[in-house]
Every structure is written in C-alpha cells, then in structure tokens.
C-alpha positions as CSV (number, residue, x, y, z in Angstrom):
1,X,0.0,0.0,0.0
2,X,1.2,3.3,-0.8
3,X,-0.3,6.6,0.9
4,X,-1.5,9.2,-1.9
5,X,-3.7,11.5,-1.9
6,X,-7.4,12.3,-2.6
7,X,-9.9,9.1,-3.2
8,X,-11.7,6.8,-0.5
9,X,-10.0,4.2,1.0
10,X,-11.8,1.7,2.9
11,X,-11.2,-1.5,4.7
12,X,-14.4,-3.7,5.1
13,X,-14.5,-7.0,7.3
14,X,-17.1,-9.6,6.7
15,X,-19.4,-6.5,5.1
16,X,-19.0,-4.1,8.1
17,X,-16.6,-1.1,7.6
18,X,-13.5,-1.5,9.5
19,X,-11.3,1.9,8.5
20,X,-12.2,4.7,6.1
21,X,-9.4,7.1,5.6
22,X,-12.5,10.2,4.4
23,X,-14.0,9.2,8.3
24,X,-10.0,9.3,10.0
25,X,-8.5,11.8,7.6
26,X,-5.4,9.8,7.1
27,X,-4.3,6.8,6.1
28,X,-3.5,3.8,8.4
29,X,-0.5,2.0,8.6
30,X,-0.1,-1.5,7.5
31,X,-0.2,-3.5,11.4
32,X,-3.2,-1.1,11.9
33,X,-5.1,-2.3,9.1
34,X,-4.0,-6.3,9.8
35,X,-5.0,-5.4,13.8
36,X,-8.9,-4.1,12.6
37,X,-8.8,-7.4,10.5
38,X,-7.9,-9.7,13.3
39,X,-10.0,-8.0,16.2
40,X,-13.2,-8.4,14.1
41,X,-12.8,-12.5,13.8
C-alpha cells in the first residue's frame, strides 16, 4: 500500500466497515489495518 492523496480508502471486514481514511483523515499504517482485520474474527 502506498499513501496518496485524494480518493476513499476503505477497509471492510465480513461486510461491516472496519477503516475509512475520508472518516479518519489519514491513512492507516499496514499493522493497523491487519490489527482491525484480526480484532473483528
């Protein structure tokens, strides 16, 4: 993953929204993303 700027980015687990970088106003970094992923098993 590469940060850029402008667009959505969104992570979705099993159909429920787990990041959205337009809700945070950033983008997350890669253990964040796999720690979202994880928690919501």
């Amino acid at each position: 993953m590469l940060p850029s700027s402008g667009g959505v980015f969104e992570v979705t687990v099993d159909g429920e929204l787990a990041f959205s970088k337009k809700a945070q106003d950033r983008f997350p970094d890669h253990a964040e993303i796999f720690a979202e992923i994880e928690r919501r098993r």
